[in-house]
N, C-alpha and C positions, 0 to 999 in steps of 0.2 A: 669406393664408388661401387656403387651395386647396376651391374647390367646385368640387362634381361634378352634373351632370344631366344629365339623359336620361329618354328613356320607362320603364313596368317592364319587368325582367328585359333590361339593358341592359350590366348587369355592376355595376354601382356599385358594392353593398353590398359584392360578394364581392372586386373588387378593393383599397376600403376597406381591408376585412380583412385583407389581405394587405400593404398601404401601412401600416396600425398595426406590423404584426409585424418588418416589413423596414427600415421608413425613422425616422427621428425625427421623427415628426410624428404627434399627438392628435386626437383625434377631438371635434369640436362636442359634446354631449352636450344634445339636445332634450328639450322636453316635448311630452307626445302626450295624447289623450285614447283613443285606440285602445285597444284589449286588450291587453295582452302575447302572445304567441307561444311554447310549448313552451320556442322555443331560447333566447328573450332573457330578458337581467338588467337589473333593475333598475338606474337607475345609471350602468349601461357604454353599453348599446343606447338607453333613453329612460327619463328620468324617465317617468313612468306618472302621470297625474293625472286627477282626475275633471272633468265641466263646470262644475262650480260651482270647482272650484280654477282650471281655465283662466282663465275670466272674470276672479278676484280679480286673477290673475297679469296681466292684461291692461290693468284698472282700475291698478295701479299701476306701467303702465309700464314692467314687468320685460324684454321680449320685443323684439329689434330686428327681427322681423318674424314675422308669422304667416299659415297659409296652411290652407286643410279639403283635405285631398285622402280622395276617399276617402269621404267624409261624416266625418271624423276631422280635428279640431282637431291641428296643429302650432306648436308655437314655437320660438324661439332668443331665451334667454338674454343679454342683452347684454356682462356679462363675460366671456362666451366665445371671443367676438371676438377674434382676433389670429394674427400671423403663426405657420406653424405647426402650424394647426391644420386641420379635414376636416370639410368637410361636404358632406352632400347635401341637394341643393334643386332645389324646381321654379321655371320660369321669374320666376313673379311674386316667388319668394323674393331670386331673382336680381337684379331690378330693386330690391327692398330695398335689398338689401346694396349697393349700387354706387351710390346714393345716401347712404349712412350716412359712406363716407369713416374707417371706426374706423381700419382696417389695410388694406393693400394684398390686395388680390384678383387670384387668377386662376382662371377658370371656364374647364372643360372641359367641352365635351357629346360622351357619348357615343352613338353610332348603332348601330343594329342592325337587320339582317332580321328584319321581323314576322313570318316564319316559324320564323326559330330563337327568337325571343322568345318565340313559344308555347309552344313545345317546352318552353324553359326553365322559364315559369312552371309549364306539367303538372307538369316535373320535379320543382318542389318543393314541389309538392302543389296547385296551383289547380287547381278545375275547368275544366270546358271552357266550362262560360258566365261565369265568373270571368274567364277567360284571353282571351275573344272581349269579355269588356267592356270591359276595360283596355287592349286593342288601340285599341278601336274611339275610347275617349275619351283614349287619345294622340295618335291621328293629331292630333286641332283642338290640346289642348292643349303637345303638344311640338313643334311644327312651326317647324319653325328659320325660317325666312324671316320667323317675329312676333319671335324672342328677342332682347331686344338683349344686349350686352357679353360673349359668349360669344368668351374667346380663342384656342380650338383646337377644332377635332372631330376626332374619333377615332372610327374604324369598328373595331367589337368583333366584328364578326360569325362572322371565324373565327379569333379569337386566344383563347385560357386566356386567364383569370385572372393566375395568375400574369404573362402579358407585358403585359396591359392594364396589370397593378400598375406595371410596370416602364416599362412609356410616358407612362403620367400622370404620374409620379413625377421621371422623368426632364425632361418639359415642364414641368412646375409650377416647378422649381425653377431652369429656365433662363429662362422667362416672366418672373417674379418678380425675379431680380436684371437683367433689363432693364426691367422696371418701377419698380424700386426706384434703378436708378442710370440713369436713360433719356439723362442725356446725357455717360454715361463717353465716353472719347476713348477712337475708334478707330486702333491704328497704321497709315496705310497706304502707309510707306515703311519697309520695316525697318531699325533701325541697323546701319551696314557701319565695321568698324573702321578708323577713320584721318578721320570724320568729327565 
């Protein structure tokens, strides 16, 4: 399972998106108590549930880990789990998951100047005291020097999208079958015909 994290407007979603379209590999599909969004579906982006559904969901155990970002309840689904598949998660989500042991994990964080992160989030509509707040409570909250099991960083600062897609994409899947087979033999004498 390939997770992704990082502060907002770090790239995640949009490389996500682009990782859906491009590679074989599905995307987690959470539940949220947030609003929906203009652009999201139902479904695809996040079940949509109320607090009183949250909770039920919680009470029976449904959820291999949840987290408020936001003042907004998240969860993950415990059948969701498996290699394959995408999600994005904040640090404590991470510590979840990497104790749970379902499926093999590999976590990428991505980095970004908090100047082009502003930028990004105006871009897509946050204001500026939106945009000044989510800076300000990433710095404590994403600060790599507390996150543990994080297997690669990736600086997005001046890459599209699209090559973020293509970096993560390409590391995930080469992380993962060294994870998955950690003590293949290495060749390191080649064969030479007549031996």
């Amino acid at each position: 399972m390939l997770i992704l994290l990082g502060p907002s407007a770090s790239g995640k979603t949009e490389s996500a998106k682009i990782m859906l379209n491009r590679y074989p590999i599905s995307r987690v599909v959470t539940c949220t108590t947030r609003p929906k969004r203009v652009n999201e579906i139902e479904g695809f982006d996040y079940q949509f549930v109320t607090e009183e559904e949250f909770d039920r969901l919680v009470e029976t155990k449904y959820f291999a880990e949840t987290a408020i970002y936001n003042g907004f309840h998240y969860g993950t689904p415990l059948h969701q789990l498996r290699d394959d598949k995408l999600i994005i998660l904040e640090p404590r989500g991470l510590a979840s998951f990497a104790k749970l042991r379902v499926c093999t994990i590999v976590a990428i964080y991505l980095q970004t100047n908090e100047s082009v992160r502003f930028e990004r989030m105006r871009y897509r509509g946050d204001t500026k005291e939106e945009a000044e707040s989510r800076l300000a409570s990433d710095r404590e909250r994403f600060d790599l020097t507390h996150i543990a099991h994080v297997d690669m960083v990736i600086d997005t600062t001046n890459m599209s999208a699209s090559d973020i897609a293509d970096m993560i994409y390409g590391n995930y899947k080469f992380l993962l079958g060294k994870k998955q087979n950690p003590f293949e033999q290495m060749q390191l004498f080649p064969e030479e015909e007549g031996f």
